[in-house]
Structures are given as C-alpha cells and as structure tokens.
Wavefront OBJ file of the C-alpha trace (Angstrom):
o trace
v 14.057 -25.466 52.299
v 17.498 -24.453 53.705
v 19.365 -26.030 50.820
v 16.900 -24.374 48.142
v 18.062 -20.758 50.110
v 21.824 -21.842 50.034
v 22.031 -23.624 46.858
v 19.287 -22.622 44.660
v 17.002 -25.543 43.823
v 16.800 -29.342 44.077
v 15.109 -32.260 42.581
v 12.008 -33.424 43.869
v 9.827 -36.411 41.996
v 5.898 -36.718 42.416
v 2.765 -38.450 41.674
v 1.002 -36.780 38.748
v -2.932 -36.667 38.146
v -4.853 -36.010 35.334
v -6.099 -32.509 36.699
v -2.266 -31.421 36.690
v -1.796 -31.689 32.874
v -4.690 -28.661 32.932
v -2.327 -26.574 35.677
v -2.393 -22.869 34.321
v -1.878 -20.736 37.489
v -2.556 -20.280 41.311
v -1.434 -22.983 43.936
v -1.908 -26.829 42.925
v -3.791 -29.193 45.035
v -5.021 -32.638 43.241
v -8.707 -32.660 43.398
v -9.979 -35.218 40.817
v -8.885 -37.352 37.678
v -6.503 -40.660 38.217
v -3.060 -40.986 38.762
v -0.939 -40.962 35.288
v 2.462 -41.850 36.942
v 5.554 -40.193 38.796
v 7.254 -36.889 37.457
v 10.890 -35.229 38.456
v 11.103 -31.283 38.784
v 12.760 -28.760 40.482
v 12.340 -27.057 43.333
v 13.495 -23.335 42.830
v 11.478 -21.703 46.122
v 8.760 -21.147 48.300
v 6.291 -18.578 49.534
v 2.942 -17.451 50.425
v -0.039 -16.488 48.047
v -3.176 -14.616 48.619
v -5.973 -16.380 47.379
v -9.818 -15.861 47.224
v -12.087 -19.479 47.713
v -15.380 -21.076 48.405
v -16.033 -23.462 51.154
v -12.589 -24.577 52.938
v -11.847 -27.768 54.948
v -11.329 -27.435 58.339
v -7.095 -28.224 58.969
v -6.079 -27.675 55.988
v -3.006 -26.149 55.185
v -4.370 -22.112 55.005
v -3.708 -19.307 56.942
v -7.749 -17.191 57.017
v -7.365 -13.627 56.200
v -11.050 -13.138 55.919
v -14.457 -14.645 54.923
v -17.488 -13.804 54.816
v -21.070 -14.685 53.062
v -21.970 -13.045 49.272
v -25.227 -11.612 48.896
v -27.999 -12.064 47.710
v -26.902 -16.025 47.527
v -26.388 -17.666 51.125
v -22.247 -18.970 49.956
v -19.317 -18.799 51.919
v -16.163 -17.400 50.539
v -12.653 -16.743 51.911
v -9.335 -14.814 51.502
v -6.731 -17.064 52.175
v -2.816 -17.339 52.375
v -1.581 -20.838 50.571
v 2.102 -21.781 51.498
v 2.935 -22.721 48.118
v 6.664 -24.683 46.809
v 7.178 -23.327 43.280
v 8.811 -25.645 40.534
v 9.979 -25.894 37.253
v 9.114 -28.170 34.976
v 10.181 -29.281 31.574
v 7.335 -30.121 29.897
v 7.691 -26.560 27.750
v 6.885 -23.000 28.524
v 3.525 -23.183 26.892
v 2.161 -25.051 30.138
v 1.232 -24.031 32.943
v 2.750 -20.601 34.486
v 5.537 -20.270 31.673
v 6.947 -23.686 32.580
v 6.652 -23.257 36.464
v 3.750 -24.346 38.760
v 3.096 -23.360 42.651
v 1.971 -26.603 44.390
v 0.619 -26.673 48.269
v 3.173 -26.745 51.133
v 3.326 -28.693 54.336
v 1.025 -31.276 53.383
v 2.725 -34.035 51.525
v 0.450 -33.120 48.299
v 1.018 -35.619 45.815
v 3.832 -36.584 47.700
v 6.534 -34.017 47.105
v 8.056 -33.434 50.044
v 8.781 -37.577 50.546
v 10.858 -37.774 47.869
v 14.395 -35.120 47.147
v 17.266 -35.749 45.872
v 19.969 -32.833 47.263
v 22.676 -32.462 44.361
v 25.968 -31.386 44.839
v 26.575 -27.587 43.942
v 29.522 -26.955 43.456
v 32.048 -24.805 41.174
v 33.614 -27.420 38.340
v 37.970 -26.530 38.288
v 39.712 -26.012 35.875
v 40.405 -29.377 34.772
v 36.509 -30.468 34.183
v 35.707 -26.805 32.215
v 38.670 -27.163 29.903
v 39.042 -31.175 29.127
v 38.065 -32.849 25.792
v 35.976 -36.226 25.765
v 38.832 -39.177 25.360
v 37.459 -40.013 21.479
v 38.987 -36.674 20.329
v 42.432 -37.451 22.479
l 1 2 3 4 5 6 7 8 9 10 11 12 13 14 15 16 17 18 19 20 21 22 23 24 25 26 27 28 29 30 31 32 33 34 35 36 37 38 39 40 41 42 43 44 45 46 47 48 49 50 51 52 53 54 55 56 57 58 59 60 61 62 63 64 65 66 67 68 69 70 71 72 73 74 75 76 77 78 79 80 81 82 83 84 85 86 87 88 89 90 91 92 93 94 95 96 97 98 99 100 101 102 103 104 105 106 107 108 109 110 111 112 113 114 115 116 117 118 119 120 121 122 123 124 125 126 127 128 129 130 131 132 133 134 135 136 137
C-alpha cells in the first residue's frame, strides 16, 4: 500500500467469477458462480467501510462494531467494518460503482494481493513530451 500512497495506483491482475460481472456496490467477496478467467485493474486506494450483515464466519477479515438478534424472527445481524482495496476498472462506467469496485482486504480474495506489477512513475523530459514518431522524420 505504500507505493499506492506515494505514487498513486498500481496494477494488480485477478481471478474473475461469474458473481463479479453483477458487482454494483459495497465490498466484493466471491461467493458463488465459476471462474471466467484472469482480469488486470488498478489499484487507486484503500480503506474501511461500515457495513450491516447476517450471519458472519468466525476469522474472517471484519472488525464487529455491533450485533445483535431482530425481532420478532430469531436472526443474527451485524455492523461491521470491511477493509476494502478500491479499483478501477475498464470495463465502462455503466458497471459497477461508476467503473470502480471495493474488493476485501487482507485475505488474498480472488487472489489480488499475489499478483502487482509496481510501474515506474515518473515525470517524462523534455525530449519524450516533445519528439515525433520516426515515420514523420
């Protein structure tokens, strides 16, 4: 995460499932549907989401704020803080969160966090901003 803070983003790749493609909002975690293939986005930040759920599983990845049993029906329900990685992908704005998606941190979901590529920011000089291609030398 240090080189998203210093350098604004990097490239991560991914295994897709079928119950991405149906993303809209909230924090992603791959629950059903097969794998479709691998998928390269960006990493643009990270943070922490308040979110309301039934049933959890113990050690996973959430930080309890509360819970507590609805009435008149017997079912457990919790508030919850998701770490969350949030990405941008081109598919097109029309999917998902305008283009971006929040996907569950410090568990390896779907892979992400096995496989980055770190580019090389840097400022271009002078030379690359101002030179033609060689076919119109």
């Amino acid at each position: 995460m240090s080189e998203v803070y210093l350098n604004g983003f990097v490239e991560v790749g991914f295994t897709v499932y079928a119950d991405f493609t149906h993303y809209k909002s909230g924090v992603y975690k791959h629950v059903t549907g097969g794998m479709m293939g691998g998928h390269a986005v960006k990493l643009i930040g990270w943070g922490m989401i308040l979110e309301k759920i039934t049933g959890y599983a113990v050690g996973s990845p959430y930080y309890y704020v509360h819970c507590q049993t609805m009435r008149p029906a017997p079912k457990l329900f919790c508030f919850i803080l998701s770490a969350f990685q949030l990405l941008a992908n081109q598919w097109n704005r029309g999917w998902g969160d305008d283009g971006y998606f929040k996907i569950i941190r410090g568990v390896n979901e779907c892979g992400i966090e096995e496989d980055v590529l770190l580019e090389c920011h840097r400022e271009r000089t002078w030379l690359e901003t101002t030179a033609a291609p060689l076919e119109q030398l």
